[in-house]
C-alpha positions as CSV (number, residue, x, y, z in Angstrom):
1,X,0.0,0.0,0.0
2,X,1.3,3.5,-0.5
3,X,2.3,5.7,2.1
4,X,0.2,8.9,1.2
5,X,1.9,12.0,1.8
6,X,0.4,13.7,-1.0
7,X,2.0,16.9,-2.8
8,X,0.5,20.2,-1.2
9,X,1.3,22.8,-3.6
10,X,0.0,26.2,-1.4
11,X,1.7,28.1,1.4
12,X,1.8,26.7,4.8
13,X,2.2,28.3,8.2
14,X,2.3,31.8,8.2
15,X,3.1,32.3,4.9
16,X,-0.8,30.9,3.7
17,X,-2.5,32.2,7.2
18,X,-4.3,34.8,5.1
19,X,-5.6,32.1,2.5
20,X,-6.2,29.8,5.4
21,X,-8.0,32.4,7.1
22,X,-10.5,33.1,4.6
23,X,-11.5,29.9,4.0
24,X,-11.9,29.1,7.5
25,X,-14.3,32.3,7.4
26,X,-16.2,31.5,4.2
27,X,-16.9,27.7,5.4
28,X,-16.9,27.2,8.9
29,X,-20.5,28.6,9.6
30,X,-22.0,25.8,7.0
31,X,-19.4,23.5,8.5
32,X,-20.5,23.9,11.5
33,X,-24.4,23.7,10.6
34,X,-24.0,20.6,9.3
35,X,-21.9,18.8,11.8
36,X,-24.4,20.0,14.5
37,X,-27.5,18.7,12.5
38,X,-25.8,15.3,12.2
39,X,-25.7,14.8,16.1
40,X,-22.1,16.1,17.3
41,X,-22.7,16.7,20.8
42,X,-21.0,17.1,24.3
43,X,-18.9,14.0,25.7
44,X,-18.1,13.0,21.8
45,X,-15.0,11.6,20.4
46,X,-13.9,13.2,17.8
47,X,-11.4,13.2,14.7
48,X,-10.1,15.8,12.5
49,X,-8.1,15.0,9.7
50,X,-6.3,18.2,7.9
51,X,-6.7,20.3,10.7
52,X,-4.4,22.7,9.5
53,X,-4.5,26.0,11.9
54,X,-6.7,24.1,14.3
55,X,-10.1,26.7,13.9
56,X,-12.6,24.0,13.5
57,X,-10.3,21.6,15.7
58,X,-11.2,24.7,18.2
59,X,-14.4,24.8,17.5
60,X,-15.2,20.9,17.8
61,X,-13.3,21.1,21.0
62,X,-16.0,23.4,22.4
63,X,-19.0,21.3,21.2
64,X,-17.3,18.6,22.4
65,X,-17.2,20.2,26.0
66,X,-14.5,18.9,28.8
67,X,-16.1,15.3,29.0
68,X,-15.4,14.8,24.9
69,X,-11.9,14.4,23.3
70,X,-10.8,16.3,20.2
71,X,-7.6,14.5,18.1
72,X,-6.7,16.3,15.3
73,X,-3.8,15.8,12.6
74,X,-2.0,17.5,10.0
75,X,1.2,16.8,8.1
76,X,2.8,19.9,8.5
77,X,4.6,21.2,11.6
78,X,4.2,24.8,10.9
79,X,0.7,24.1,10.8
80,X,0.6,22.7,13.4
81,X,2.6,24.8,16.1
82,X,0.0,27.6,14.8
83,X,-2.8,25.4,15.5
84,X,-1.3,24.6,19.1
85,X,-0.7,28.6,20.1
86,X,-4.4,28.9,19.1
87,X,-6.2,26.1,21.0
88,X,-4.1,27.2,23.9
89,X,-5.4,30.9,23.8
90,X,-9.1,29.6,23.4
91,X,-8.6,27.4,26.5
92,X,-9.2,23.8,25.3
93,X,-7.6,20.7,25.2
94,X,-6.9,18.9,21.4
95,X,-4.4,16.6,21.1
96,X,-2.2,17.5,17.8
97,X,-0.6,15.4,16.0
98,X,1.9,15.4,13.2
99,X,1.0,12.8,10.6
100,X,0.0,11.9,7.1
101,X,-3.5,10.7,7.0
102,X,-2.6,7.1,5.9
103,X,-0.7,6.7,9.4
104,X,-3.6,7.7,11.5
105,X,-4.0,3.9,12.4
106,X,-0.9,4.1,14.6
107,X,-3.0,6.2,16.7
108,X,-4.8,3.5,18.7
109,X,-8.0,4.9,17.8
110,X,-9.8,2.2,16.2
111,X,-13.7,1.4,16.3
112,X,-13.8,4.4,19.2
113,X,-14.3,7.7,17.0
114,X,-17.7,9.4,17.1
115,X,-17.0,12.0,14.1
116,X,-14.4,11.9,11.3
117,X,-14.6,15.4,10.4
118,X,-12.7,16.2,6.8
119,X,-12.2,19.4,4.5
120,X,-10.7,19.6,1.1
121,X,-8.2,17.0,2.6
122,X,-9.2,14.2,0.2
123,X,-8.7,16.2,-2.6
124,X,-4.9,16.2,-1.6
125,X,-4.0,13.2,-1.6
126,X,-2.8,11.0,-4.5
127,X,-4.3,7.5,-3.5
128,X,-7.6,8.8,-1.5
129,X,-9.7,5.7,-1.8
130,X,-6.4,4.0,-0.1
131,X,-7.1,6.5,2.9
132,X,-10.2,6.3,4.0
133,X,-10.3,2.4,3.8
134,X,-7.3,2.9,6.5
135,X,-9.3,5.9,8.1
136,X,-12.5,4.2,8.0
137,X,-11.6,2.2,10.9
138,X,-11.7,4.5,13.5
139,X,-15.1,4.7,13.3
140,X,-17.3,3.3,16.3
141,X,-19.6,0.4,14.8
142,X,-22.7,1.3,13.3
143,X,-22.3,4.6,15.1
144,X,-19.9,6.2,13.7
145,X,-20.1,9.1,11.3
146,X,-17.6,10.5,8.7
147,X,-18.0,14.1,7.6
148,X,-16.6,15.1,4.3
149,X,-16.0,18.7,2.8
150,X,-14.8,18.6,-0.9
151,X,-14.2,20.7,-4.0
152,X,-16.1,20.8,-7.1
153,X,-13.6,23.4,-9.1
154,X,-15.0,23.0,-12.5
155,X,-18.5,23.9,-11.0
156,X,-17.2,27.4,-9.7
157,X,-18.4,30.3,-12.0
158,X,-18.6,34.4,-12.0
159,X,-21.2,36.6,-12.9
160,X,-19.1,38.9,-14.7
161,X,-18.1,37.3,-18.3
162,X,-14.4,37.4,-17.7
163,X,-12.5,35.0,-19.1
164,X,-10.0,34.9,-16.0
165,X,-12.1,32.2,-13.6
166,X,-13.0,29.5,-15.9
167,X,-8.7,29.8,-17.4
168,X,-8.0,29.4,-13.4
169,X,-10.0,26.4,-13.5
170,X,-8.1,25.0,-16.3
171,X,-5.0,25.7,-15.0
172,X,-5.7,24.0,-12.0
173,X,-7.2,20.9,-13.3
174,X,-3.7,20.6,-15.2
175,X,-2.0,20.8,-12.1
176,X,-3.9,18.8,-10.1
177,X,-3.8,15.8,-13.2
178,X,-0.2,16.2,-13.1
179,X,0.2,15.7,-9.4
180,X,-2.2,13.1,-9.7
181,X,-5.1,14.6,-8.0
182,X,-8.1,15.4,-8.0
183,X,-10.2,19.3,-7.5
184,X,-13.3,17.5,-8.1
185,X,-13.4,14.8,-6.1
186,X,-16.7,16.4,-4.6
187,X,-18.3,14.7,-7.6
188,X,-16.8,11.1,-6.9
189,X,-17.5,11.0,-3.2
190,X,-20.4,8.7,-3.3
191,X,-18.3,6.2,-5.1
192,X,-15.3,6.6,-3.0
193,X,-17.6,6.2,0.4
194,X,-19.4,2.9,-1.6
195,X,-15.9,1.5,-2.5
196,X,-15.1,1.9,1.0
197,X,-17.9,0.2,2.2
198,X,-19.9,2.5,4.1
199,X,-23.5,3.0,4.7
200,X,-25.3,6.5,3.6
201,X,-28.7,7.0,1.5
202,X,-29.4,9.9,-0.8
203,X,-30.1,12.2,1.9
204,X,-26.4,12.4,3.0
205,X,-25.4,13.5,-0.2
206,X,-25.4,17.6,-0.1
207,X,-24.1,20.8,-2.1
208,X,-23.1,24.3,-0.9
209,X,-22.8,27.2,-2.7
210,X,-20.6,29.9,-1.2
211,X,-20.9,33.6,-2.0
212,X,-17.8,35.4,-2.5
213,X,-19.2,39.2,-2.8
214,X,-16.8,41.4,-0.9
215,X,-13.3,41.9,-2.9
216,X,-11.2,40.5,0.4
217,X,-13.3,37.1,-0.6
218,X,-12.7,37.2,-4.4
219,X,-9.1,37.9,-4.0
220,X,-9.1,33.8,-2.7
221,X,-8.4,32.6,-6.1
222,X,-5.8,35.3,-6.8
223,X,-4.2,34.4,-3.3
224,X,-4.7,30.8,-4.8
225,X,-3.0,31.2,-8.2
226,X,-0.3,32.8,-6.3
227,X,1.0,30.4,-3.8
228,X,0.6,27.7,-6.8
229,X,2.5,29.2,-8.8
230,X,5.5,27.6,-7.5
231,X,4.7,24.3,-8.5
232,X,2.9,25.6,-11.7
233,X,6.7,26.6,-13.1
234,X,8.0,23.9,-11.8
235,X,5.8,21.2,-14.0
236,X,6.2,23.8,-17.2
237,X,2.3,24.1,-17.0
238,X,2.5,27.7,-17.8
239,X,4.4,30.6,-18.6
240,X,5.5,33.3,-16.7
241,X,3.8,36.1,-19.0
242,X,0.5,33.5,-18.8
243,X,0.5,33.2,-15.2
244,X,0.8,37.0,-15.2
245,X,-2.1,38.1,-17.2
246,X,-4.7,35.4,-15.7
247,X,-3.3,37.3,-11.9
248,X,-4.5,40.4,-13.7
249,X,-7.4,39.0,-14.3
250,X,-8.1,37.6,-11.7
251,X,-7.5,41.0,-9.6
252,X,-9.8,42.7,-12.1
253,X,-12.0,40.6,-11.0
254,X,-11.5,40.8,-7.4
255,X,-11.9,45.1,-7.6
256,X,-15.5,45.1,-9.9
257,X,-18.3,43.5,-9.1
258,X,-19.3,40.6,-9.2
259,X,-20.6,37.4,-7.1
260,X,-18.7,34.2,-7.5
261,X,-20.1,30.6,-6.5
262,X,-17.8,27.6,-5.5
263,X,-19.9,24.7,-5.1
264,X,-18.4,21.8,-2.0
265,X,-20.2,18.8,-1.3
266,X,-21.0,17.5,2.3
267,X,-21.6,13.8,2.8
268,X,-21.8,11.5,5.8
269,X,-21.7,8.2,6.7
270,X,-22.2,5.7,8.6
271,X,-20.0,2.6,9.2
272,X,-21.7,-0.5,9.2
């Protein structure tokens, strides 16, 4: 089996806190919605894979209350230590861990998690079906739920008839087929969770649209092309005077207006 590490090709630590930030402040409040209408309650246990700076980590940990347990993993240490200062300010206990996802089974934490809680994490890795068969198994029998948060990129689309949003999503469709992943894995997750072997009926299988209105929002995908860019050179995916214009574009976009939609899908399921 292969140890997924995966290839994450945006900022980490403080150099992507301001990316980070934003969509932490564009999702959690539907994040949050759902979880709570799926039964996360008090005295819980509960997983977090990708935790990255730790705000929904924090935010579990307080639904969770003192008589729940919060465990939450990430692969990157900067991450991490960011995610650590922050749960410590907010006064709750998570236990952090520094992992791929493929190694959460050395955790001891098999057949006793409540919640698997997920978000654009799948999407990273290389061999994702792989994954959740390992992560799967954490789950308590017949109880246990698994929440998942992933993109539909090719979805996403702008009121204003720019040509700069839908050449973003090209771009990153050729990056993510040459890392060997996958921006719209949102559409496949039903198949994934089936491969897997869990339980979930239609009901489980949801869509949210997010607004991005204000220019601080838009500039996400500009933010995005950005730290990509990197690894964008690096594969010969682009040029440098082609990745410059679609930036213009893109920050064109950000300063007239215009309401963009990026469309995730939820989905939950049970482990039977």
């Amino acid at each position: 089996m292969a140890k997924e590490k995966g290839v994450y090709h945006f900022a980490a630590g403080k150099e992507g806190q301001d990316r980070h930030d934003l969509i932490s402040r564009l999702n959690n409040p539907s994040s949050c919605k759902f979880l709570l209408k799926k039964g996360l309650q008090p005295g819980m246990t509960v997983l977090e894979l990708g935790c990255g700076m730790g705000t929904m980590a924090i935010w579990l940990a307080q639904q969770v209350t003192s008589s729940g347990r919060v465990i939450a993993i990430d692969n990157s240490e900067e991450q991490l230590e960011i995610a650590k200062a922050a749960a410590e300010k907010a006064g709750v206990n998570i236990e952090f861990h520094q992992m791929p996802v493929n190694d959460v089974g050395n955790l001891g934490l098999n057949g006793t998690i409540d919640f698997v809680f997920s978000r654009f994490l799948f999407m990273q890795l290389t061999h994702p079906q792989e994954a959740l068969n390992i992560v799967k198994n954490v789950l308590k029998l017949n109880t246990g739920i698994i929440v998942s948060q992933e993109l539909i990129s090719k979805l996403a689309f702008s009121s204003s008839e720019s040509p700069a949003l839908p050449q973003l999503v090209n771009l990153a469709a050729k990056l993510n087929k040459y890392l060997n992943k996958d921006n719209n894995l949102g559409l496949k997750l039903l198949k994934l969770y089936k491969d897997a072997g869990l339980k979930f009926s239609d009901s489980d299988y949801k869509f949210k649209n997010t607004l991005l209105k204000m220019k601080e929002e838009k500039l996400l995908y500009y933010k995005s092309l950005v730290e990509a860019t990197p690894a964008i050179f690096k594969n010969n995916l682009a040029t440098e005077e082609e990745v410059n214009e679609l930036k213009e574009g893109l920050m064109d976009l950000a300063r007239h207006y215009c309401w963009w939609y990026v469309q995730y899908n939820y989905c939950w399921y049970f482990d039977g």
